[in-house]
N, C-alpha and C positions, 0 to 999 in steps of 0.2 A: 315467693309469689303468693299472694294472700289472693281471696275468693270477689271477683267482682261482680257477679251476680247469680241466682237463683233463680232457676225456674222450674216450676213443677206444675207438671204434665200427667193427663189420668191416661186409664188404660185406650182408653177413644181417641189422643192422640192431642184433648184439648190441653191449653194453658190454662191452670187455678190459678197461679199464682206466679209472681214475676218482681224479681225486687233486686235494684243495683245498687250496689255497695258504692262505687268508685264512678264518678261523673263519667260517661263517656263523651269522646273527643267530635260526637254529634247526634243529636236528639234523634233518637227511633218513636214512632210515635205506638200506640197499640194493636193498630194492624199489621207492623213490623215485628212485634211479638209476640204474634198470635202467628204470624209465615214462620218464625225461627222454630219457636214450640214444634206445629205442624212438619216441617221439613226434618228437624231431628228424628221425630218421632216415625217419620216413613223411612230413613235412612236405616233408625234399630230395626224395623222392623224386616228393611229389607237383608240386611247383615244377616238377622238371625234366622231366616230363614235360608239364604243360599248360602249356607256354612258348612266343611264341608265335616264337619264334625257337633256335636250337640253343644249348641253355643246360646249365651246371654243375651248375644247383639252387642252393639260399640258398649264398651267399660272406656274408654279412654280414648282419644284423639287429640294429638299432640302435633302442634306448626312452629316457626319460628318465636312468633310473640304470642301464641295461646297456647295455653292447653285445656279442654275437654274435659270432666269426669260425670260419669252416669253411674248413679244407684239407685237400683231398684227395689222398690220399698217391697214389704210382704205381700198387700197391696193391690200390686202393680203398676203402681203408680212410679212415675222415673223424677229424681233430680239431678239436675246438673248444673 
């Protein structure tokens, strides 16, 4: 499973940058990737805060046909 798109997120929760590899099977337009960014970005944050141990927030998220990866830069900046 190769990387169908990139998006990087600052510490504020916006999208810098957003770029798809692999056509998807229907057009999102920029306000649809400006909601994915944003909703990721509240889901780490909320992970990492009611965790019940000293945690990163989502590293990973895994469904039948996707999977999720988040790394967080020095930064703080997130890709996934």
């Amino acid at each position: 499973m190769g990387v169908h798109s990139l998006y990087i997120i600052n510490k504020a929760g916006s999208l810098i940058y957003q770029k798809d590899f692999i056509p998807l099977p229907t057009q999102l337009n920029s306000n649809d990737y400006l909601r994915l960014a944003g909703l990721f970005h509240g889901m780490h944050t909320i992970a990492k805060s009611v965790a019940p141990t000293r945690s990163g927030g989502i590293v990973h998220l895994e469904g039948e046909n996707m999977q999720l990866r988040c790394f967080q830069s020095v930064t703080g900046s997130f890709m996934m």
